[in-house]
N, C-alpha and C positions, 0 to 999 in steps of 0.2 A: 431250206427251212431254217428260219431263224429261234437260237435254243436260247433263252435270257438267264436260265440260272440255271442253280444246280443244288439238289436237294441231297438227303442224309444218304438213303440208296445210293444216289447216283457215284457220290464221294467217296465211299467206299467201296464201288468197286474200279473207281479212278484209282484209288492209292494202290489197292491190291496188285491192280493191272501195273502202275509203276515201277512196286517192287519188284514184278516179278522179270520185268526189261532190264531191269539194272543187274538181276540174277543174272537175268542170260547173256547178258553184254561182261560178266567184274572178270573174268579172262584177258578181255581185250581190254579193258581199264587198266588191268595190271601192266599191259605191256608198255602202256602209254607213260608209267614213272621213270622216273629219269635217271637216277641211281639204277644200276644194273645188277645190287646184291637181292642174295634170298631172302626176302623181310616177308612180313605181312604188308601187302601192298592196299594201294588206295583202292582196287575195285572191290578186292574182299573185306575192307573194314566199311566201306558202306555200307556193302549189301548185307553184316550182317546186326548195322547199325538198326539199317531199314527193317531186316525182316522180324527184330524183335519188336517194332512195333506193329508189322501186318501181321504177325502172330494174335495180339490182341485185338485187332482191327475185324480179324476171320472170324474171333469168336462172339462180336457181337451179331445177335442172331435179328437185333430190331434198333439198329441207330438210328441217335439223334444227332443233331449236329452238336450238342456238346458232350453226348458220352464219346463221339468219334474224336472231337477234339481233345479230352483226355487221354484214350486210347494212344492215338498217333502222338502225343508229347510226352507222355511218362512211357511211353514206350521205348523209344529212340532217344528220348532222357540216359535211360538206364542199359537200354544195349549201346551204347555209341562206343567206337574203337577206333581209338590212332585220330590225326587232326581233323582227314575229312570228314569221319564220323560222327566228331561232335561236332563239327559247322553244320553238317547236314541235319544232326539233330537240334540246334540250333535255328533254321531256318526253318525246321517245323513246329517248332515250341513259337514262335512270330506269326509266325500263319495262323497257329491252331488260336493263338489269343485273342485274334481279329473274327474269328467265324466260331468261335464257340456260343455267344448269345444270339446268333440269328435263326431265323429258322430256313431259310436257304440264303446261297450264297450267288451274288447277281454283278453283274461287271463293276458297282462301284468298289462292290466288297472284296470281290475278285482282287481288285486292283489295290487295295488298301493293305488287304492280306500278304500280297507279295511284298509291297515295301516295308510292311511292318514288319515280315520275314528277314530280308535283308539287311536292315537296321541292329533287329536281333543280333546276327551271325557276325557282324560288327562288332559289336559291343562287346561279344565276347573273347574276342581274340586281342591279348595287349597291344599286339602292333599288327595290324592286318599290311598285308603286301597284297596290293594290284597283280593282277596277270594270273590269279587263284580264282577256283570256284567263288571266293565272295566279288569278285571282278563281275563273272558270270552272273550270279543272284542281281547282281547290284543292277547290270544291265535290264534283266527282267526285268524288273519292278519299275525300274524308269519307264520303260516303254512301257508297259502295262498302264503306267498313271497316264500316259499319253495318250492312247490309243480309244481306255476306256472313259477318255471324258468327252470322248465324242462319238462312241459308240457302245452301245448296249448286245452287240451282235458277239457272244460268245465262243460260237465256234470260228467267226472269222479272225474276230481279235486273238482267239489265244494261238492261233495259226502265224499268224503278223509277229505275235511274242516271241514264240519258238524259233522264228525264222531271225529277228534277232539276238535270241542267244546261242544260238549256232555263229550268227558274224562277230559277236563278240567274244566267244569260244575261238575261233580263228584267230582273232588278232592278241589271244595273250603271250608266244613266241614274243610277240614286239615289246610284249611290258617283262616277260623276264626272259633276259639271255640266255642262261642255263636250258630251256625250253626252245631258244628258236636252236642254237647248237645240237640238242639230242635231234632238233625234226618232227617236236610232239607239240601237241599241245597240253594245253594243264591237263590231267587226269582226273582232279578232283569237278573237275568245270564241266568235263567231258558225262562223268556220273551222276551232276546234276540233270544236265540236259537228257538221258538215256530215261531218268524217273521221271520226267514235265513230258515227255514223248510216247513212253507206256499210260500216262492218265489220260493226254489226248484222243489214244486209239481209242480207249474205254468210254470218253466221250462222247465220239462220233461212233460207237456203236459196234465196233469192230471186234469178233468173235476172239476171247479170249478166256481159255481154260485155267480157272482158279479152284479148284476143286480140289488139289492136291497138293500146292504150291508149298504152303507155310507151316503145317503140321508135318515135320519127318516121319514118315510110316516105316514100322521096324522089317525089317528086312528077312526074310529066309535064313537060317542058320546051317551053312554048308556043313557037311562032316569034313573033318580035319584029312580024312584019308583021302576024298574026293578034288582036296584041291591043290593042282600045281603050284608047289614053291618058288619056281622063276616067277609067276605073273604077282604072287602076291605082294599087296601096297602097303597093307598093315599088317605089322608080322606078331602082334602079340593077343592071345588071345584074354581077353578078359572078363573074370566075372566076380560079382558080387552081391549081397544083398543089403540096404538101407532099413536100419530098424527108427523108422522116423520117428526124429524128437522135433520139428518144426512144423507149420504152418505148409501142407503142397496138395496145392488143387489142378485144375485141367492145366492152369496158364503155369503153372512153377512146370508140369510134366514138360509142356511143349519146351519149355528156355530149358531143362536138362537134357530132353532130346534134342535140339539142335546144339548147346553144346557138345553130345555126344559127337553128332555129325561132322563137327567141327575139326572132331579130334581121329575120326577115324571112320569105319564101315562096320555092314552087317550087326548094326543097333538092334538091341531088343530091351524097352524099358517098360516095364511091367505094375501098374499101381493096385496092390490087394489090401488094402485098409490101413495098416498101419507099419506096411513093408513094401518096398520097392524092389523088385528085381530086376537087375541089367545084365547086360551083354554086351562087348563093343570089341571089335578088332580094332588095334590101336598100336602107333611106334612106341606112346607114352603113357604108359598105365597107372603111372602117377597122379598125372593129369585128371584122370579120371575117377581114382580114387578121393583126389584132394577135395573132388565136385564133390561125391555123395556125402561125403562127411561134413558139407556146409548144409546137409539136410540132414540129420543124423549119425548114428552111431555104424558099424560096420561090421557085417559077419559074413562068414563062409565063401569069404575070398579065394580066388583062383586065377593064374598067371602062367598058361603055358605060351610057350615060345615056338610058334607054326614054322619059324624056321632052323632052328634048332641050332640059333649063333646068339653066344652074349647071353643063354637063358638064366644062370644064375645071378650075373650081375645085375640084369635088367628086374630080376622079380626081386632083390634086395634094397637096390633102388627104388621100388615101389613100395615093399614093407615099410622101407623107413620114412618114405613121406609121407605113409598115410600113419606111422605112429608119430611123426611129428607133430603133424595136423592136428592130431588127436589131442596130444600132448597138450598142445598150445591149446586148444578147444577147451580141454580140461582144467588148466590154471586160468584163463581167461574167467571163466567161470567162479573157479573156487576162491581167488585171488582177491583181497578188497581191491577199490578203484587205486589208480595210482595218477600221483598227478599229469605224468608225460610216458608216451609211449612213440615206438617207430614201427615204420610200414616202410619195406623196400622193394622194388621190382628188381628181381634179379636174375640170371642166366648162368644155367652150372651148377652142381655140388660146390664145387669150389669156392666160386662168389657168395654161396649162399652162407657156406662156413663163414667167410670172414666179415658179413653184415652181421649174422649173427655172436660170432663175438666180440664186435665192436658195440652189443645192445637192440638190435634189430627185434620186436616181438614177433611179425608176423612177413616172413616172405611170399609174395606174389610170384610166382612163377611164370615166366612172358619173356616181356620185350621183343626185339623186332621180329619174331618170327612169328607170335602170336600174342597183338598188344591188349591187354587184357582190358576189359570193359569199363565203363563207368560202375556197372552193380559188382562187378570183380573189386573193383579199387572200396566199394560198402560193406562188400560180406569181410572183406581184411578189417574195416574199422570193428565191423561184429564181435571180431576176434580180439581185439586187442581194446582193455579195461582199464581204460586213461582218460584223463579228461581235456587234455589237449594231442594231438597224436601228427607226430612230423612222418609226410608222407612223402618220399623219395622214389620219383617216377624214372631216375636213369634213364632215359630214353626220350627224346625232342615230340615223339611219335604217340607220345602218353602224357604227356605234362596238360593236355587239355583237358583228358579225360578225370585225372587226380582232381582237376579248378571244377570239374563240372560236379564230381563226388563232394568234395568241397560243400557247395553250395545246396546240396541234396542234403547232407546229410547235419539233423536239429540239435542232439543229444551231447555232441563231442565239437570239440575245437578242432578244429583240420587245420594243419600248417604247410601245403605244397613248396619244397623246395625245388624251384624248377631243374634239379639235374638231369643232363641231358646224355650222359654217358654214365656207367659204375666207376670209373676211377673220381668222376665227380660225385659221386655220389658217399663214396666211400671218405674222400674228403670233407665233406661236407659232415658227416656225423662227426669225426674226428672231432671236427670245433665245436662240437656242440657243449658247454658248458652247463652243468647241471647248477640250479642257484640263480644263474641269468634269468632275464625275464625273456618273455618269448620273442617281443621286438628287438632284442641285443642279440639272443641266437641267431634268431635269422638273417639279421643283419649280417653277423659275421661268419655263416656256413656261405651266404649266397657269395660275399666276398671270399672268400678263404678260395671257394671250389671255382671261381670263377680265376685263377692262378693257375689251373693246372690244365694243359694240354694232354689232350684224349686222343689216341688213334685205336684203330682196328682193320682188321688183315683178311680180307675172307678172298671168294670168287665171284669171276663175275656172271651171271645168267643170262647174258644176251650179249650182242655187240653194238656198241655205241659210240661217241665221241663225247665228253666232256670235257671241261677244264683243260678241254686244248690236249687232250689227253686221248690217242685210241684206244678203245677197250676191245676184245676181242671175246667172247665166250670163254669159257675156260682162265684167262687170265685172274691171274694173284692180283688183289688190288689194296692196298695202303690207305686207308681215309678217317681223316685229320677234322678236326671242328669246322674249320673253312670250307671241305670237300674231298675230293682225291688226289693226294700229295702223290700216290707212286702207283706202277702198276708194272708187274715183271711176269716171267713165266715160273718161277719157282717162290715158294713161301719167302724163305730167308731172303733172297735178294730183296724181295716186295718189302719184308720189316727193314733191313737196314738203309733201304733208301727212303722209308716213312720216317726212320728214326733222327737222319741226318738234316730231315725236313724240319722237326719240332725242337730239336735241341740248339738252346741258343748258351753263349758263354757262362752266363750265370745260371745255370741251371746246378742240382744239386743228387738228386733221384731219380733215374728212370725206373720206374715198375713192369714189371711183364707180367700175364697172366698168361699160363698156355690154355688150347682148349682141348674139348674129349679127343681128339683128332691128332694131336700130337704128344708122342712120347717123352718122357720126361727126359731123357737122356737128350733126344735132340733140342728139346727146348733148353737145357742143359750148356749142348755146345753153341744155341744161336748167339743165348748170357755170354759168355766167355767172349765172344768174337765180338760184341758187343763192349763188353770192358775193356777189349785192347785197344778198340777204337776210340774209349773215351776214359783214360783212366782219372781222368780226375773227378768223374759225376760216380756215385755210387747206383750199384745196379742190383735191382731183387726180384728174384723171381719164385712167383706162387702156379700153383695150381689152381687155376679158373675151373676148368673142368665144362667150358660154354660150348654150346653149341654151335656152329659155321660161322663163327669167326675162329680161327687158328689162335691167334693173338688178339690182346686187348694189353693196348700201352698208356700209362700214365706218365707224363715229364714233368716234372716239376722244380 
């Protein structure tokens, strides 16, 4: 049977169906990245790019092709995470632009749509590199203009498509080394194709259960006595209430229940008129504190410790960031406008101390382990009552998502300094000169930070080969702006062979930051053993206070 288009119905339950393959597959997208640390990887910052727009997508109860086409582009606009997220969201804001005025969509449009998607996800990346998901898009849409200008047959052609972006998916090992050496292919390329392969089953009719997919339904609430402490994942219990001062309807619940989800289990989020009640098992209560109070005010908090290690520190820790939040909420408010403000991604008490008194207003709390969103990097500008605001993404993994807030948001001047580490980052406020005009700051942060060499010390999660480099599980690994300089079985060795890697004669400063992971006494003697191998560079060492990384090293 020959199917020529595809109408508002049909589309949405194509995307739905796509998202919910890319769910079931971002495990296996994870393993596909190349790097072997604990980050937030590419299949979980698609999938939860994607599912803030199938969120919206579910709750249209009677689409058109242009409320769907809003739907899916401000959707995945504003959940996008880490690069692929926003190429992915990028490749649907190009689609959605091409089939928002039609009223079905039929092989020429089909085919217009994908290249004007791929064009998009171009455009927005400074320097796009072949052998990436945009390699893959790029292919699609080529064939697609091919195929569909001599045929109108939809389900044959988009079969013919698929079939080459799977061959082009295969041959990006050959456009980047790094990828034929791990034995992967791109991962972000891979997560495209996994969503074009869930819309086709949907197409061709193939039974698939969307009923429960995109709304997180709250969970049962064990009693604390009933449940074994060896199995538990999330060990902090959490609760509080939301006395709302904001704007939260169906669509704000569902984006704080998946945030919840995000962060932990056994969710309970509860909407009674003008107060919200949560629940969440969680490592980071923080976290979820820091949420509710982008919707309101906060009362009748509670923070027990299910396994009954670290409960003091951990529920102190969470007091103060939710009286910071506060804080900052507070003077954001009362505060006249001021002409410059900063926003910084950061990782740790520690780091977070020393952005903030270097002038930091509002820290984002993230980076690689959970790279916070494009609406994450909006609700920070919310915060902060400036009329230009330098926003400092530390982390390569975020720098897209800062460009795409950027461009979202009308009210304030956004300045992304693209730092790709905190010791650049921290650099870079350094030179900020107050009085300059903003094209001399930026000039001379992006300059100044792009002087100092960055490493970090963590483990590895799988075994692989890189940089000519075997990694084993478990191994200490060393890695440098270029890659992985070193990789040893114990911390210290792992830093002092990173160390000897970055330090060139003219160098002046090494910096250390320890993380929550190491005592200060040891971090203490690595310094020392450190100075004696290099007495003529001065050496300082702070408390980071970061999470899985041990160390984080600046040379400069």
């Amino acid at each position: 049977m020959v199917m020529n288009t595809i109408d508002a119905n049909m589309l949405k339950k194509m995307f739905l169906a796509g998202a919910q393959r890319l769910d079931s597959k971002k495990e296996w997208i994870n393993e596909l990245n190349v790097f072997p640390v604990p980050d937030g990887d590419t299949g979980t910052n698609m999938t939860m790019t994607i599912m803030s727009a199938a969120r919206e997508v579910q709750a249209l109860e009677h689409p058109t092709m242009e409320s769907l086409a809003k739907a899916i582009s401000q959707g995945a606009l504003r959940g996008a995470r880490g690069n692929s997220g926003v190429i992915l969201s990028q490749l649907f804001r190009g689609f959605c632009r091409e089939i928002k005025e039609v009223e079905v969509i039929d092989a020429h449009v089909l085919a217009m749509a994908l290249d004007h998607a791929s064009e998009t996800a171009y455009k927005a990346v400074m320097k796009p590199k072949e052998g990436t998901i945009l390699t893959v898009a790029k292919g699609i849409s080529t064939k697609a203009l091919e195929i569909f200008e001599e045929s109108d047959d939809l389900a044959e052609g988009i079969q013919q498509v698929l079939e080459y972006g799977d061959y082009v998916l295969s041959q990006t090992p050959e456009m980047l080394p790094v990828l034929k050496q791990a034995g992967v292919v791109d991962s972000g390329g891979q997560g495209l194709m996994e969503v074009l392969k869930g819309t086709y089953d949907a197409f061709l009719g193939k039974e698939i259960d969307l009923s429960e997919t995109f709304t997180p339904s709250a969970k049962v609430v064990v009693p604390d006595s009933d449940i074994d402490t060896a199995d538990i994942k999330f060990g902090y219990c959490t609760e509080f209430i939301v006395m709302l001062e904001k704007h939260y309807d169906q669509q704000t619940e569902n984006e704080f229940k998946e945030f919840l989800s995000s962060i932990g289990d056994s969710i309970v989020c509860v909407n009674d008129e003008d107060i919200v009640k949560v629940h969440v098992h969680t490592n980071d209560p923080g976290l979820a504190i820091q949420k509710g109070l982008s919707y309101g005010s906060l009362t009748s908090m509670k923070i027990d410790n299910m396994r009954e290690e670290h409960h003091e520190k951990v529920v102190k820790d969470a007091e103060r960031k939710a009286a910071e939040a506060k804080a900052i909420q507070e003077k954001a408010a009362q505060e006249p406008r001021k002409p410059v403000g900063f926003i910084a991604v950061s990782i740790g008490e520690g780091m977070n101390e020393i952005f903030k008194g270097l002038g930091v207003d509002y820290i984002i709390e993230g980076g690689q382990t959970m790279n916070p969103s494009t609406e994450d990097i909006m609700n920070a500008v919310d915060h902060v009552n400036a009329d230009t605001i330098y926003v400092l993404p530390n982390n390569k993994n975020i720098i897209l998502a800062a460009e795409q807030a950027k461009s979202l948001v009308e009210d304030k001047n956004l300045i992304v300094i693209p730092s790709k580490t905190v010791p650049q980052g921290i650099t870079a406020i350094v030179n900020y000169v107050d009085g300059e005009s903003d094209e001399a700051n930026t000039e001379a942060m992006i300059e100044e930070m792009g002087r100092v060499k960055s490493g970090q010390v963590t483990y590895a999660v799988r075994d692989t080969v890189l940089d000519d480099k075997t990694i084993t599980e478990g191994d200490i690994m060393g890695i440098g702006d270029a890659g992985i300089l070193s990789v040893a079985k114990d911390i210290d060795s792992a830093v002092i062979e990173l160390v000897e890697a970055l330090v060139d004669d003219d160098d002046e400063l090494i910096s250390i930051y320890y993380g929550e992971d190491i005592s200060e006494e040891e971090a203490e003697s690595l310094a020392e053993e450190i100075e004696v191998r290099y007495p003529d560079v001065d050496v300082e060492l702070q408390n980071g206070g970061q999470p899985i990384y041990y160390y984080v090293l600046s040379v400069e």
